[in-house]
C-alpha positions in Angstrom: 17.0 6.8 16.8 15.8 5.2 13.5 16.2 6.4 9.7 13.9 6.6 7.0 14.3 6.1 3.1 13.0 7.6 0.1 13.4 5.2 -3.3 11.4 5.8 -6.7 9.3 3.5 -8.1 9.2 2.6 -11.5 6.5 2.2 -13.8 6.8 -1.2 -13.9 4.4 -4.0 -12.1 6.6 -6.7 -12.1 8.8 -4.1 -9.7 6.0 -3.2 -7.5 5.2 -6.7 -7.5 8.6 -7.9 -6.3 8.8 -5.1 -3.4 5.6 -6.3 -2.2 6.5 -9.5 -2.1 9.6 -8.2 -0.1 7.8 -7.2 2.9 8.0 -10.0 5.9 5.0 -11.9 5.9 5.8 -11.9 9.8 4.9 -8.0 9.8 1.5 -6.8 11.5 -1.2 -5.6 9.0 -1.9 -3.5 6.0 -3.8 -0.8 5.7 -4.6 1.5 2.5 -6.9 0.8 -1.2 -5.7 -0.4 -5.0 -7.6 1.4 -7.6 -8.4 -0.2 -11.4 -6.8 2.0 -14.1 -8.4 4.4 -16.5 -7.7 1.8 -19.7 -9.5 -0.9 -17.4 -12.2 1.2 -16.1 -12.8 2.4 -20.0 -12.6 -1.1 -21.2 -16.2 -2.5 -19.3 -14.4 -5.1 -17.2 -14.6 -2.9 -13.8 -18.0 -2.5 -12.1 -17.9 0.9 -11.1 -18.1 2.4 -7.7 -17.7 -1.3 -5.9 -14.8 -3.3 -4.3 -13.6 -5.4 -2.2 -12.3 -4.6 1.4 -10.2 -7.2 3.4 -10.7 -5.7 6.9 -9.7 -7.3 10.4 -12.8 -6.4 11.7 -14.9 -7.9 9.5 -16.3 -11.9 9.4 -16.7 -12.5 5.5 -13.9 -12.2 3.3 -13.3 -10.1 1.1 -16.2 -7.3 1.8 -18.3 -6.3 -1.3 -18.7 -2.9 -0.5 -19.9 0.4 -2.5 -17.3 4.0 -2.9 -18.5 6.6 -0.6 -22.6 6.4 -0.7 -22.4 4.8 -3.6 -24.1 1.1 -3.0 -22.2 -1.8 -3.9 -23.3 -3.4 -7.3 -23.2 -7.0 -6.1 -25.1 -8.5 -9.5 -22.0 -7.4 -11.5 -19.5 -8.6 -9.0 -21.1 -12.1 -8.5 -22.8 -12.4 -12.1 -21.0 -10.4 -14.5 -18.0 -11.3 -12.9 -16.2 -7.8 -13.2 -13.5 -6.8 -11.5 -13.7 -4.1 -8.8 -13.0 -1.0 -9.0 -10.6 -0.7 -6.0 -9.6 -2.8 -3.2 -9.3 -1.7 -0.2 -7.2 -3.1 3.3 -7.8 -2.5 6.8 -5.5 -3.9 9.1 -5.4 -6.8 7.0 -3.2 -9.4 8.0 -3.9 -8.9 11.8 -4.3 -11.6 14.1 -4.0 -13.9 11.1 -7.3 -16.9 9.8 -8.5 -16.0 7.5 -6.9 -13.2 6.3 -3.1 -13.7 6.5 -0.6 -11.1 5.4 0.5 -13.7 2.9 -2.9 -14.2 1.2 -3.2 -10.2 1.5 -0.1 -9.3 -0.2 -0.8 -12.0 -3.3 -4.1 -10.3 -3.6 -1.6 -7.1 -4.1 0.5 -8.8 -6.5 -2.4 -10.0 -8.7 -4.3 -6.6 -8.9 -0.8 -4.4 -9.4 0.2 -7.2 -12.3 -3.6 -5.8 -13.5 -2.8 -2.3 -13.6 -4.3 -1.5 -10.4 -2.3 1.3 -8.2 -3.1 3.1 -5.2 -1.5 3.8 -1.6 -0.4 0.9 0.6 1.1 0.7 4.0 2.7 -1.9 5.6 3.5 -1.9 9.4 5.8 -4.1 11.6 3.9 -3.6 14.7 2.7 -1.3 17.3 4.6 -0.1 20.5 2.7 0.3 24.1 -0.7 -0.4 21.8 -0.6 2.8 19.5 -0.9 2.1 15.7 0.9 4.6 15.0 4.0 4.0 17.1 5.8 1.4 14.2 8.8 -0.5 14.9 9.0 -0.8 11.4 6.8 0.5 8.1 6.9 0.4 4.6 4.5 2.8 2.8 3.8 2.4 -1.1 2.8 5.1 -3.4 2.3 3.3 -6.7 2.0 6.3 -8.9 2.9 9.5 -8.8 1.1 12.3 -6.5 1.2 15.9 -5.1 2.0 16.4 -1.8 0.8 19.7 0.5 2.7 21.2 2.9 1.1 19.8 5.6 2.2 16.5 5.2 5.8 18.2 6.6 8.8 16.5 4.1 6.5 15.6 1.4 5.3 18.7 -0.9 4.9 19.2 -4.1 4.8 16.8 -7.0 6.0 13.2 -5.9 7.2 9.8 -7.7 6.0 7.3 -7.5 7.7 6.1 -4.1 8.5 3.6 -1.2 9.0 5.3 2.1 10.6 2.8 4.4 11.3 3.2 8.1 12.3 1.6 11.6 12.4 3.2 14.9 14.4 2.5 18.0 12.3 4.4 20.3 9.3 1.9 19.0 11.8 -1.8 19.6 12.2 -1.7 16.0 15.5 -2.3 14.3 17.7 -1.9 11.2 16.7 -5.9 10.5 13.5 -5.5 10.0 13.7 -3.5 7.0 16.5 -5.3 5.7 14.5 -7.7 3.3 13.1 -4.4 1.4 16.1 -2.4 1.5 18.1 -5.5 0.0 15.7 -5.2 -2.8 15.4 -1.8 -3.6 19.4 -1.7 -3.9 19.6 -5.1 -6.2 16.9 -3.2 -8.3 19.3 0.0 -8.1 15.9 2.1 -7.2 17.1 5.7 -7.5 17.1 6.8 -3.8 16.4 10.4 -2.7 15.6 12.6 0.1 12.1 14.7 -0.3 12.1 18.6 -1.4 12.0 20.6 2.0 8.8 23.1 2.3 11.0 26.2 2.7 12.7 25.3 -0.9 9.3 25.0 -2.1 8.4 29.0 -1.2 9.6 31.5 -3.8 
């Protein structure tokens, strides 16, 4: 027993920024990457093909680290001062020092107010020690995106979207999302249910 709910996002960072902000600081961890926009990225400010990861598992924080095998430019980070080009989170927020969920989701707010976007999820928890048994989650798409059938509900071309979740079978509760759900309704986010794959097939 449990629902889940669909809402479209906006184009608008001071929304994101607010329905991050939603998101109980007294959840578990975060996992998922920001990216800098194209205008950014064209404008010289970003040092391309390094960023930042705020990790659980790692001692220094945040991470310099390179994209793919890309190696991480570290004189334009620490000398140039340029902003990365994407951020990434693994399980931040875990376990808490030094790398609360409340420092990790101001990170969030200050790089979406940028113009960074990207794919964030937020979970409540784990049940019987499996990450992906959530009490409660709250996964961000901050721009729009195509979906595959594969990924079962989701196919085809997507909003920009929040996908927000509790399960009973995992302890969680209709509470836990309430802060987030209160939010999306005072914004009046359009909500929706995805398009099935069979009306996808012609």
């Amino acid at each position: 027993m449990g629902q889940i709910l669909y809402f479209e996002i906006p184009d608008d960072s001071e929304v994101m920024v607010r329905l991050v902000e939603s998101v109980p600081s007294k959840w578990s961890w975060i996992d998922g990457s920001l990216h800098a926009s194209d205008a950014l990225v064209a404008s010289g400010v970003v040092a391309g093909k390094t960023g930042f990861e705020l990790s659980r598992f790692h001692t220094i924080h945040p991470t310099i680290v390179g994209s793919s095998k890309m190696k991480a430019d570290l004189y334009a980070i620490m000398v140039e001062q340029k902003l990365p080009a994407f951020i990434r989170f693994n399980e931040a927020g875990y376990g808490g020092e030094p790398v609360t969920m409340e420092l990790s989701k101001k990170v969030i707010m200050a790089f979406l107010r940028k113009g960074y976007r990207g794919w964030l999820h937020f979970s409540a928890g784990c049940y019987d020690n499996n990450k992906d048994q959530n009490p409660a989650r709250c996964d961000f798409a901050f721009e729009k995106w195509e979906g595959a059938p594969f990924q079962r509900e989701e196919s085809g071309k997507q909003p920009a979207r929040l996908k927000l979740g509790w399960t009973e079978e995992y302890c969680g509760k209709a509470r836990d999302i309430e802060p987030i759900l209160s939010l999306c309704r005072t914004l009046n986010l359009r909500q929706y249910g995805p398009v099935p794959d069979c009306a996808l097939v012609s």
